[in-house]
N, C-alpha and C positions, 0 to 999 in steps of 0.2 A: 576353543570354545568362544565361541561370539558375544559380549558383552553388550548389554541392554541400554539401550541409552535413555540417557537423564531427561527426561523431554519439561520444559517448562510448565509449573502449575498453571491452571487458569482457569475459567468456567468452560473456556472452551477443550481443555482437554479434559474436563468431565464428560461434557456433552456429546462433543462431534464422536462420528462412527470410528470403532475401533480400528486402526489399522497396524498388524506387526508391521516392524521395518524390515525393507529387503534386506537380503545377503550385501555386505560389503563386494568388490570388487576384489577379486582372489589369483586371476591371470591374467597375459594381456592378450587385450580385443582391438580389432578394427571398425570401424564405421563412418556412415559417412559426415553424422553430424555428433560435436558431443558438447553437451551441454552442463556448464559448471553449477550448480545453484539448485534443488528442490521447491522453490517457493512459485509465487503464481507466474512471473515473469520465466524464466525457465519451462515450468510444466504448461504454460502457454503455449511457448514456443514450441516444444516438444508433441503436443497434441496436434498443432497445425501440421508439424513437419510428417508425425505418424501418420495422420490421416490422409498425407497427399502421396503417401507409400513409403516413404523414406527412412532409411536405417539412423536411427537416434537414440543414442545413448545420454542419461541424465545420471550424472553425480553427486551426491549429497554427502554434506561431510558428520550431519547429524541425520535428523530423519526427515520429511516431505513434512512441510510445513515448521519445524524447528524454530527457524527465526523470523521476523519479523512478520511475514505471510500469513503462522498460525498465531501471531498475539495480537492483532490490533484489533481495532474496536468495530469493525467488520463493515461499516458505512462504503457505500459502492457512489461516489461522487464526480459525477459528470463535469469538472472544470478544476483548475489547480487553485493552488493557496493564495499568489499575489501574481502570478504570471497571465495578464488579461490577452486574450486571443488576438487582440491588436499588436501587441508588444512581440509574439510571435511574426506576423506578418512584417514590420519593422525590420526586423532584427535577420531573418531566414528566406524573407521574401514569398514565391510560390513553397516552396517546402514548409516554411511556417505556417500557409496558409492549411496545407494539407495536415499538420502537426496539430493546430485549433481545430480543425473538423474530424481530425479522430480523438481528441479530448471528449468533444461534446457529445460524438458517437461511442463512446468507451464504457457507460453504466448498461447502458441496451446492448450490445456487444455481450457483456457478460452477461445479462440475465439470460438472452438466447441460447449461450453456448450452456449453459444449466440445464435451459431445459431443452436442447438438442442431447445434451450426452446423458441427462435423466440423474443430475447429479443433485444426492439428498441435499442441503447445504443449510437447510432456513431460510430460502430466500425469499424475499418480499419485496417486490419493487413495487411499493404506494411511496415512492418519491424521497428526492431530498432536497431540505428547505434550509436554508442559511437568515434567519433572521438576523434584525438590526437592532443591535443593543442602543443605538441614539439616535435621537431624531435625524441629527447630522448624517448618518451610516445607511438612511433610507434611501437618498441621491447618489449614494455608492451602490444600493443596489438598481436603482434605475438605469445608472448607467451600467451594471454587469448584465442587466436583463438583456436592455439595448445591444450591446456587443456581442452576447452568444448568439441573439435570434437571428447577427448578420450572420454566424456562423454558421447555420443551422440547426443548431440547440433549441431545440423546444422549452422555450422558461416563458415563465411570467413574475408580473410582479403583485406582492400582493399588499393592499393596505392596511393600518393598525386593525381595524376592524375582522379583516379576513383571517390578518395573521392570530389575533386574538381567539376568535373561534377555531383554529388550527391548531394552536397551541395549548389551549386551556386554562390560557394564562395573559393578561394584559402587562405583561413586561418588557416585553419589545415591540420595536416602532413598525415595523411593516419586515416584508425581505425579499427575498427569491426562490422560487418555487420550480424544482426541476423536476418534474413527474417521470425522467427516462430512471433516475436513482432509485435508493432503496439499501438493504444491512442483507448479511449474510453471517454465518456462521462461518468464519474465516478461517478454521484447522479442519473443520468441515469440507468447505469448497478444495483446500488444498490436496486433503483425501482423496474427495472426488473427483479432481481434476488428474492423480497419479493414478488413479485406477481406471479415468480413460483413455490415457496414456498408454499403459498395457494393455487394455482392451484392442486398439489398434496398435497392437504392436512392436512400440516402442519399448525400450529396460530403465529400469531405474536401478542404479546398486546406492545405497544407503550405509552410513556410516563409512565412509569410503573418502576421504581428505584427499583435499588435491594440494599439491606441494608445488608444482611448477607448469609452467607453459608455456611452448613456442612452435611457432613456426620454422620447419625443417624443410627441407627442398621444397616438395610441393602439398607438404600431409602439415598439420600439427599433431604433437606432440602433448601429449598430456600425463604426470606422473604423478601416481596415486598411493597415500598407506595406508594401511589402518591395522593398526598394532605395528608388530613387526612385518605385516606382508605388504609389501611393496610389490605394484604393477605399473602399465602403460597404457595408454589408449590412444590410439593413431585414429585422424582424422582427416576429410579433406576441408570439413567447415567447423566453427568453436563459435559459443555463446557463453560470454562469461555474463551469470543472472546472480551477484551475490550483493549487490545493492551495499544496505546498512553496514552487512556484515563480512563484506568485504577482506578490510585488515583482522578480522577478532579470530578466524579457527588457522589461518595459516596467515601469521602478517606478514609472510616476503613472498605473498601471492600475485599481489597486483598493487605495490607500493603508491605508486603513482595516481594509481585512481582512488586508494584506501584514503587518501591526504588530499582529496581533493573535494571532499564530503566532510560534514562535524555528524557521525554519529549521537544521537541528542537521545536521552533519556525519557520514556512518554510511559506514563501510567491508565492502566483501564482498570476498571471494577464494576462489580455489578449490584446491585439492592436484592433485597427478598424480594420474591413476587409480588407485584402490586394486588391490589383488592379490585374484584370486579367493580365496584363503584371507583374507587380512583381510576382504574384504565379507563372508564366510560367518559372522566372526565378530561384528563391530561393526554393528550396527544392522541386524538381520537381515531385519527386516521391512522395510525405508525408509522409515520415518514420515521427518516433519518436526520438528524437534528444537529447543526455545526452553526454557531453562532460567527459576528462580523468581529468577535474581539481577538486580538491578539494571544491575551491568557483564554482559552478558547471553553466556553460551556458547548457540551458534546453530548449526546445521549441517543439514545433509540432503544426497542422493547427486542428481546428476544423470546422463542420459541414459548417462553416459560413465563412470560409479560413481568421480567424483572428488568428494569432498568439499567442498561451495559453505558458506563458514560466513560469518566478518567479526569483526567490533569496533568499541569506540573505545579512544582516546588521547588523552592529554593532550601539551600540549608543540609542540614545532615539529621542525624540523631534516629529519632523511630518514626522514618519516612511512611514505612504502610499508615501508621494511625495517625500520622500530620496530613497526609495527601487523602486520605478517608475523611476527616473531618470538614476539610479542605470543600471537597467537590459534594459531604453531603450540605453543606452550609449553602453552598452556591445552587444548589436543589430545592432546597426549603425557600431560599431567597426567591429563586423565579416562580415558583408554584406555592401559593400560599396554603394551599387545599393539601400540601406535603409536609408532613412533619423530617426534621431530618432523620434521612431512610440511616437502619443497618447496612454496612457493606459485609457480604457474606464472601467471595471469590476479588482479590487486588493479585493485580501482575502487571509484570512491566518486559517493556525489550527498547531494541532503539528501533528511531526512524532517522533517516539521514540527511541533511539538510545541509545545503549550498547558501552564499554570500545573496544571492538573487533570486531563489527560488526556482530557477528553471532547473528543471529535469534535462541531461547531457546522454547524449549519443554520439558514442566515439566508437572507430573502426580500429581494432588493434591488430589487425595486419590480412594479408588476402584471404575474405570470406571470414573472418574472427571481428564478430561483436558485441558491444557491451552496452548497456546504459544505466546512471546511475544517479542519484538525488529524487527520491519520490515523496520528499519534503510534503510527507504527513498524507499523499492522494495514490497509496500504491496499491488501493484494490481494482479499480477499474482502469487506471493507466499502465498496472504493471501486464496486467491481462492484455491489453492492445497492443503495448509495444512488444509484448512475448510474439505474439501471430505479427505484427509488422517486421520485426528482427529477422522472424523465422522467413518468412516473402525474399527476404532482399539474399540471404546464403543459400536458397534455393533458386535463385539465379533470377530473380526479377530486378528489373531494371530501378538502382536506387534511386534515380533523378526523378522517380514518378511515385514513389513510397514518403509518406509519412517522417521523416527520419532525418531532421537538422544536424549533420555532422560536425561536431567541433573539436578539437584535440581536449585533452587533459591539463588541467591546470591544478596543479596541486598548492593548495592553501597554504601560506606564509606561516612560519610559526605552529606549525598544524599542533605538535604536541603542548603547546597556549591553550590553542583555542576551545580544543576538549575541554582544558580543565575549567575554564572560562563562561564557557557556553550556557550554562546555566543562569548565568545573569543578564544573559540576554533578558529571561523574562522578566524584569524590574523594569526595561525600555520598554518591551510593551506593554506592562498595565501601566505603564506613564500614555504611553501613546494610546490607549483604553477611553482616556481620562478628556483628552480633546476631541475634538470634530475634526475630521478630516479638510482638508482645501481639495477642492475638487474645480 
């Protein structure tokens, strides 16, 4: 008998369309690609691969969308958290160059592929804006405008004035304005991106753990349970897409790159629905709303015009009603027209997060790849590098794809750092606190 799986509360598994989970993996199969992970980067890949004809198998060890894919707070953001598109160039040369201009191309990428495969999701791309919580943070954003537009990034900048009228609120100083952005219903879009997956073609088996993987002659190997049944799956290409979640459902899956990430702790929730006179006045347009602070104010409206925001916290005790009170305070704070709202729906998962914030793409052997740290931007970059991944094991040429190869470097003291990591954020609302040198 097949046992149901625990799928994470959230508003979005209230909301998003129902989906059973497939049948676990019960024999073994061959094919030609097989694919570790259920989340956007995975069914990414798997949709490119299905579509261009190719036999593609996708494994989930919970269900299509499980971790972190169906819990974030669904902002589709065209640029990374601290990694400026110069620093890419630097650092990768022509590949980083081509690695900045699929960032900036990466929110219009997903909105396309939405409405090419006609998937329900929520989607709304009227933009995403990163205001400047201080005066100082306004010449950070001049210069990120500056830098994307050499990229080809469509931004502007906009001033106190503009961003006030955008906002509904005179609390920040000006910011950046990407109009390719926008939110999604993220257990949603995951739905609908496995079910155009099957539409063309490809399988998905669900609840189906994967326990190990290598490279044999010339096939990989892949070995699968779920309960007591144990199978295989032979491949000539592997995509390992399990990000955050890496070490959590098999940790001697992929040790090396599990240790090379800090899984980090992120909290979303969402308000009652706002009053038509508050939506008319706060956020008038519905961008998607990610501030320049380190402890980060986060928001945007969903389908239901209730406010999806989040946090962190430090500390222990009864985190849901400290991290509630938390981020309604910092709501009432920016928007005085707010009283602090009710949170009706709080949830949390990880997002996983590197020393430098760059996001790593590493080749773990002939035609088998991974990429991993989406350090807080894995709606629209896990979607790009899913169809970039999928390009390079279908035999395009890597030296002209998107795809900075660098080995694995697993984090000093990793079992530290986990427990640690959360006082990370004390350094940045210190560094909150000053003006940047620029």
């Amino acid at each position: 008998m097949q046992s149901p799986v625990s799928f994470p509360p959230s508003l979005w598994a209230d909301t998003a369309p129902k989906r059973p989970p497939n049948a676990p993996l019960s024999s073994p199969i061959e094919t030609d690609t097989v694919i570790i992970g259920g989340g956007f980067s995975g069914l990414s890949a798997a949709l490119h691969l299905a579509k261009a004809g190719r036999d593609v198998v996708v494994l989930e060890g919970q269900a299509v969308g499980w971790g972190a894919s169906g819990r974030n707070n669904g902002q589709v953001i065209p640029t990374l958290t601290a990694a400026e598109p110069d620093m890419w160039v630097a650092r990768f040369g022509e590949t980083g160059r081509k690695f900045a201009e699929l960032i900036g191309a990466s929110a219009g990428m997903l909105f396309d592929k939405i409405r090419d495969e006609g998937i329900e999701a929520e989607a709304e791309q009227t933009g995403w804006f990163q205001p400047a919580h201080s005066p100082g943070r306004t010449k950070l954003s001049q210069k990120r405008v500056e830098a994307w537009t050499r990229f080809g990034l469509e931004v502007e900048y906009l001033d106190r004035a503009a961003t006030t009228a955008l906002m509904g609120t005179d609390h920040w100083y000006g910011g950046m304005l990407a109009p390719s952005g926008g939110h999604i219903n993220p257990l949603a879009l995951a739905r609908g991106l496995a079910g155009a997956v099957e539409r063309h073609g490809g399988k998905i088996f669900e609840q189906t753990r994967v326990e190990s993987y290598a490279h044999t002659g010339a096939e990989w190997v892949v070995k699968t349970t779920h309960g007591t049944v144990k199978s295989t799956v032979k491949a000539r290409a592997l995509i390992l897409a399990t990000n955050a979640y890496t070490g959590e459902l098999s940790p001697g899956l992929a040790q090396r790159l599990a240790r090379s990430i800090i899984p980090v702790h992120s909290w979303q929730m969402s308000t009652e629905p706002l009053s038509d006179n508050l939506r008319a006045t706060l956020l008038p347009g519905r961008q998607a709303v990610s501030d320049t602070r380190g402890d980060l104010r986060f928001f945007r409206y969903d389908a239901r015009n209730r406010l999806i925001t989040g946090g962190a916290i430090l500390g222990g005790g009864d985190v849901e009603a400290r991290i509630a009170r938390k981020v309604a305070a910092n709501l009432a704070d920016s928007f005085p027209q707010l009283a602090p709202p009710k949170m009706t729906h709080i949830w949390s998962g990880y997002l996983s997060m590197n020393w430098d914030r760059f996001p790593r793409v590493h080749k773990l052997g002939p035609n088998g790849w991974t990429w991993i740290g989406c350090n807080g931007r894995g709606v629209a970059l896990g979607n790009a590098l899913g169809r970039e991944i999928a390009r390079a094991v279908d035999g395009e040429d890597e030296r002209g794809l998107a795809l900075p190869v660098t080995e694995p470097h697993p984090l000093p003291f990793h079992a530290i750092g986990r427990r640690v990591a959360p006082l990370y954020l004390t350094w940045l609302q210190r560094k909150d606190r000053q003006e940047p040198k620029l």
